[in-house]
BAFI-3210 file (N, C-alpha, C; in Angstrom, 3 decimals, decimal comma, padded with zeros to 6 digits):
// residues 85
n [1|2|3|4|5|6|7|8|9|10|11|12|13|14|15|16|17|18|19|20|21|22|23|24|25|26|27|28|29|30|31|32|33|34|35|36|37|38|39|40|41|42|43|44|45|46|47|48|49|50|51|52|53|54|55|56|57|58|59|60|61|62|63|64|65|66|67|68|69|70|71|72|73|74|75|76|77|78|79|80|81|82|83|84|85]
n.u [000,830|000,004|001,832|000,547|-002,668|-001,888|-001,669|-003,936|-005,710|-005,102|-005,318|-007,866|-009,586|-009,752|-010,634|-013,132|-014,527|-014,420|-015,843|-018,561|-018,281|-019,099|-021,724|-023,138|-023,486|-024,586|-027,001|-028,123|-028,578|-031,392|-032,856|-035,259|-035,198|-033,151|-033,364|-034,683|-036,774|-037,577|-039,814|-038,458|-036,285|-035,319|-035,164|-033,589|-030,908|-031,156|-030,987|-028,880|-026,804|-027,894|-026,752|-023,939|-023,010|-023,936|-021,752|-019,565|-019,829|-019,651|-017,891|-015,799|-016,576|-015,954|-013,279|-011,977|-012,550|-014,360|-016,742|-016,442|-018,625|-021,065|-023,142|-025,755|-028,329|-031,446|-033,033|-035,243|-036,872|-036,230|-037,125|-039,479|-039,366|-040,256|-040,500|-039,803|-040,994]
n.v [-001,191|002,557|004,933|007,245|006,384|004,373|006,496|007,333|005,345|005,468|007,593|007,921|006,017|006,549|009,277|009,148|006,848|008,549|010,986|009,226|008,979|011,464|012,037|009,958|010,784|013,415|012,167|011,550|013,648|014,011|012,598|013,172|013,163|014,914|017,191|019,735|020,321|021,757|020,516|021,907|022,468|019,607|018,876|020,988|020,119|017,434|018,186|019,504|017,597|015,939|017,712|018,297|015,416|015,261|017,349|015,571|013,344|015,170|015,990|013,849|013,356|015,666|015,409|016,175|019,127|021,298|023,090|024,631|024,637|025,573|025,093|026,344|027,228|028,642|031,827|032,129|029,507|029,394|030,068|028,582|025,901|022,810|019,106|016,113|013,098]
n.w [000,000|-000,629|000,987|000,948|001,589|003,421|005,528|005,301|006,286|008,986|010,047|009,702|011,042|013,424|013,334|012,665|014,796|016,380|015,560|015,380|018,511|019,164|018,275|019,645|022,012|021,706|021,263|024,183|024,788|024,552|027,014|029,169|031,621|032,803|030,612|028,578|025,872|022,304|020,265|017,551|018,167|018,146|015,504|014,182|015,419|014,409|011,535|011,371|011,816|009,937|007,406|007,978|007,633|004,891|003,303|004,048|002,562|000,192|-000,014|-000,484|-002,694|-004,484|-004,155|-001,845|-001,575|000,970|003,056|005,892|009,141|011,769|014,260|015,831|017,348|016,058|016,826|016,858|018,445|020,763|023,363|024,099|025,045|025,636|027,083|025,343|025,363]
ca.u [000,000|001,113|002,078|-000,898|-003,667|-001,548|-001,906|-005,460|-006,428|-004,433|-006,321|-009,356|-010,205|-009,676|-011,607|-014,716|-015,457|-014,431|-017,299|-019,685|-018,442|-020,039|-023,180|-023,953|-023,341|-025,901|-028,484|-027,618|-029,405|-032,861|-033,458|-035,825|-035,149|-031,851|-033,344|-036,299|-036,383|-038,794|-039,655|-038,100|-034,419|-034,561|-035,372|-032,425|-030,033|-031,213|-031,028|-027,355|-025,929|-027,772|-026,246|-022,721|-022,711|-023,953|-020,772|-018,898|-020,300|-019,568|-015,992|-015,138|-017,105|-015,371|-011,569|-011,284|-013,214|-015,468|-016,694|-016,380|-020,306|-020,724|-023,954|-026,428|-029,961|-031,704|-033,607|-037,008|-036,771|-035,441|-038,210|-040,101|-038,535|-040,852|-040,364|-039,968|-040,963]
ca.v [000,000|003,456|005,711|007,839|004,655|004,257|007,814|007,851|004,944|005,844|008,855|007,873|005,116|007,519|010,436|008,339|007,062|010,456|011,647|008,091|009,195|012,777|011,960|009,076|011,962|013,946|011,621|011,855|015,302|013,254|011,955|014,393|013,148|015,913|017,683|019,921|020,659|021,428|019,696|022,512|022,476|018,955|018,768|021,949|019,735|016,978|018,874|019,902|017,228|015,344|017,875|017,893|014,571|015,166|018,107|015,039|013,430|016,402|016,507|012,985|013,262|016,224|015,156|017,335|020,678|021,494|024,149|024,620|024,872|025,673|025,054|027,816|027,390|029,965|032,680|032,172|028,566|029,193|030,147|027,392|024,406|021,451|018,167|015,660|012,113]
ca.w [000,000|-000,744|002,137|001,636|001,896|004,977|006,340|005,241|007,460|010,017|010,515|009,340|012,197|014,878|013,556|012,177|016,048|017,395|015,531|016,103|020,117|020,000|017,845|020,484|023,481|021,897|021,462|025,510|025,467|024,667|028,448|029,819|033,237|032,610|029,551|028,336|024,210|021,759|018,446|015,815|018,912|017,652|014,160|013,936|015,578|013,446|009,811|010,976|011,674|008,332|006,587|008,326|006,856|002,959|003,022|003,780|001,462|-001,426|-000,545|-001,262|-004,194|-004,957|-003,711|-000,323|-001,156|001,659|003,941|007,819|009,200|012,889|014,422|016,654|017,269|015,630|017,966|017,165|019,294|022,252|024,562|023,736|025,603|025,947|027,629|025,016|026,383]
c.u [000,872|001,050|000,923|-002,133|-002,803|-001,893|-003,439|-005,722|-006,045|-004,991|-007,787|-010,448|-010,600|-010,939|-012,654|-015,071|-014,931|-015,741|-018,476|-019,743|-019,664|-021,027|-023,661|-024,305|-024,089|-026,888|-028,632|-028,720|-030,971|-033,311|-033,763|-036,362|-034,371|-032,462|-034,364|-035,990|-037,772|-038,707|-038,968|-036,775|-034,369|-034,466|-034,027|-030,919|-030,116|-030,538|-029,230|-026,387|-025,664|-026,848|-024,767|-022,225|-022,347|-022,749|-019,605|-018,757|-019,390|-018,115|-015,035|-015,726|-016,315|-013,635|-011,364|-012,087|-014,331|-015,407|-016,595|-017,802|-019,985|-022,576|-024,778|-028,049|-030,703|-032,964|-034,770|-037,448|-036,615|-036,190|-039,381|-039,756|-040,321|-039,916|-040,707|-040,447|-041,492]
c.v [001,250|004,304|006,949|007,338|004,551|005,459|008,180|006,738|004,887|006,985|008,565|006,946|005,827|008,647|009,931|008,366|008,142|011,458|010,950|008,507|010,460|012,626|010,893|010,085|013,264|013,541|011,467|012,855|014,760|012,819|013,234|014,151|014,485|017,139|018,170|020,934|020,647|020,794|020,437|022,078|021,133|018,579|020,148|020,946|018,649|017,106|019,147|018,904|016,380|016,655|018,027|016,582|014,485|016,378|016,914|014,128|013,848|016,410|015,436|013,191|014,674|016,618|016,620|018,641|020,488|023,064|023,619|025,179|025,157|025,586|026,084|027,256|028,611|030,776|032,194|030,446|028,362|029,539|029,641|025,759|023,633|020,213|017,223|014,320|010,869]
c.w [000,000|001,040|002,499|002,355|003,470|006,048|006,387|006,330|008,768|010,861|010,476|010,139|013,229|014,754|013,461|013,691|016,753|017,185|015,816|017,647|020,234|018,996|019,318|021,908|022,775|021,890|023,225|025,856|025,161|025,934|028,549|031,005|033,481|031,921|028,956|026,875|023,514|020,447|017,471|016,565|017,961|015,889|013,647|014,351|014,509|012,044|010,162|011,143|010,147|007,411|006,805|007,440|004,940|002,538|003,225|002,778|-000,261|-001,559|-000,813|-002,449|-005,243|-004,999|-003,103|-000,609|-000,200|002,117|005,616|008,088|010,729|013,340|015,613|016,737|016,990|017,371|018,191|018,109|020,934|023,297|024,554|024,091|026,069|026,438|026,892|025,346|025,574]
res [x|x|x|x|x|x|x|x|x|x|x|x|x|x|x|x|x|x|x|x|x|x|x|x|x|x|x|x|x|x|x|x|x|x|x|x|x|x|x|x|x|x|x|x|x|x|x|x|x|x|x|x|x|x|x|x|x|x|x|x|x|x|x|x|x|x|x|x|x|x|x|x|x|x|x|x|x|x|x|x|x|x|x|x|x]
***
C-alpha cells in the first residue's frame, strides 16, 4: 500500500469514532429526566448534523473541497422548551 492509503487509514479510524463518540453523546441530550427541548431544537439539531454529513459526502465526491459549518440554534426557538418524552 502506498504511504498515503496508509496515512489515510491511520487517521481515518480515529476520527470516524471520534465523531460516532459525540453523535452518540448527543443523542444523551434526549433523556428528559436531565433535559427539556422542543420539536423545531430537535429537528435543527437533526437537519445539521444530516447535513454535516452530505458536506462530507460532497468533498469525497469532490476530492477534499469542503466548507467549515458551525452550528447555533436559531432565535425564534429558544423560549419554547418542551419536555420531550
Amino acid at each position: 500500500m502506498s504511504k498515503k492509503h496508509d496515512n489515510f487509514v491511520r487517521l481515518a479510524e480515529p476520527r470516524v469514532n471520534k465523531a460516532l463518540d459525540s453523535i452518540r453523546i448527543v443523542g444523551n441530550l434526549s433523556n428528559p429526566t436531565y433535559y427539556e427541548y422542543s420539536a423545531d431544537e430537535v429537528r435543527e439539531i437533526l437537519n445539521a448534523l444530516v447535513s454535516a454529513v452530505n458536506d462530507v459526502k460532497r468533498q469525497f465526491s469532490l476530492n477534499g473541497q469542503g466548507s467549515k459549518k458551525t452550528f447555533q440554534f436559531s432565535s425564534t426557538n429558544l423560549g419554547d422548551s418542551i419536555s420531550e418524552q
